[in-house]
C-alpha positions in Angstrom: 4.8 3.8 -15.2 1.3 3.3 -13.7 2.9 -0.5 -12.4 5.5 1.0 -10.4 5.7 2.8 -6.5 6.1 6.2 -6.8 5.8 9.0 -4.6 4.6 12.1 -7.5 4.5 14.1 -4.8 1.7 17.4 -3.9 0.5 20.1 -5.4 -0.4 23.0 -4.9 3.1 23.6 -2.7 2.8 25.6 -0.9 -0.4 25.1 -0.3 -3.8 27.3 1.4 -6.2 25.5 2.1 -5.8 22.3 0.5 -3.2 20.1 -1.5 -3.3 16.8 -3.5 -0.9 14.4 -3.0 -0.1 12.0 -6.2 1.2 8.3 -5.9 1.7 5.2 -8.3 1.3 1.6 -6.6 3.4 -1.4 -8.1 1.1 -4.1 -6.8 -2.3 -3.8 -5.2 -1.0 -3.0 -1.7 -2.6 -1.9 1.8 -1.5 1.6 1.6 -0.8 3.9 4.7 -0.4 7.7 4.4 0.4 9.9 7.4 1.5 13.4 7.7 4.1 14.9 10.3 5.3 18.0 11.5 8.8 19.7 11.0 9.2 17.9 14.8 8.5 14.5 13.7 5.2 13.9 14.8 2.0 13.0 13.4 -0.2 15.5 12.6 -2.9 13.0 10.5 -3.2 10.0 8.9 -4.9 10.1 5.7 -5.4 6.3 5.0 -4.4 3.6 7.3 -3.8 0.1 5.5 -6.6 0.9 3.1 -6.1 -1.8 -0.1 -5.4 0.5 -3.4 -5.1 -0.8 -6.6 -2.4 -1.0 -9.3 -2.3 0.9 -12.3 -3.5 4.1 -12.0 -2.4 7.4 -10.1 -3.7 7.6 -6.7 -4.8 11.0 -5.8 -5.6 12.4 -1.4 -6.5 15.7 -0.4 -5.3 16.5 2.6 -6.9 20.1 3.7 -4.3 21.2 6.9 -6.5 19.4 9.4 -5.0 17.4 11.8 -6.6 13.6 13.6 -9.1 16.0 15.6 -10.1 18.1 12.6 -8.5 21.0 14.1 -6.6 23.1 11.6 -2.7 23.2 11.7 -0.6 25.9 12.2 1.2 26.7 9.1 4.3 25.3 8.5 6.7 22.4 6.8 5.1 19.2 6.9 6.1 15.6 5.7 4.0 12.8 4.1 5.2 9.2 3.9 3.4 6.8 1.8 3.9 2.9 3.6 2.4 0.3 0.8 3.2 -3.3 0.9 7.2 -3.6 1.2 8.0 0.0 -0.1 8.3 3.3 2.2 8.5 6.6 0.9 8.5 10.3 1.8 8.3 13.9 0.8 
């Protein structure tokens, strides 16, 4: 359902150099999307309460830089999508 919050999740996974990370928003929402390291820590934040729309599937590249640009060692990362009242992570 285009109307609900979903996490889709990324493809390709794994990924080299690049991967697409899918979402759905229920309500138009300021959305926030960060990606951390096995450790916990942030390695970049790919939008930071940017205002998305509703109704369609929300598509980021994220291509294994981190906040600096530098390029991350490979690894096991997680991305958590904040928009609005709903919080979720892959």
């Amino acid at each position: 359902n285009l109307y609900s919050f979903a996490l889709i999740g990324n493809y390709p996974n794994p990924f080299n150099p690049t991967t697409t990370i899918l979402f759905t928003l229920k309500e138009n929402s300021p959305v926030t999307l960060e990606i951390f390291n096995a450790l916990g820590q942030k390695v970049k934040t790919l939008y930071r309460d940017q205002m998305l729309r509703a109704g369609q599937v929300h598509r980021v590249t994220w291509d294994g830089t981190n906040d600096k640009n530098q390029k991350v060692s490979s690894g096991m990362f997680i991305y958590r999508l904040h928009a609005g009242r709903y919080t979720a992570q892959k």
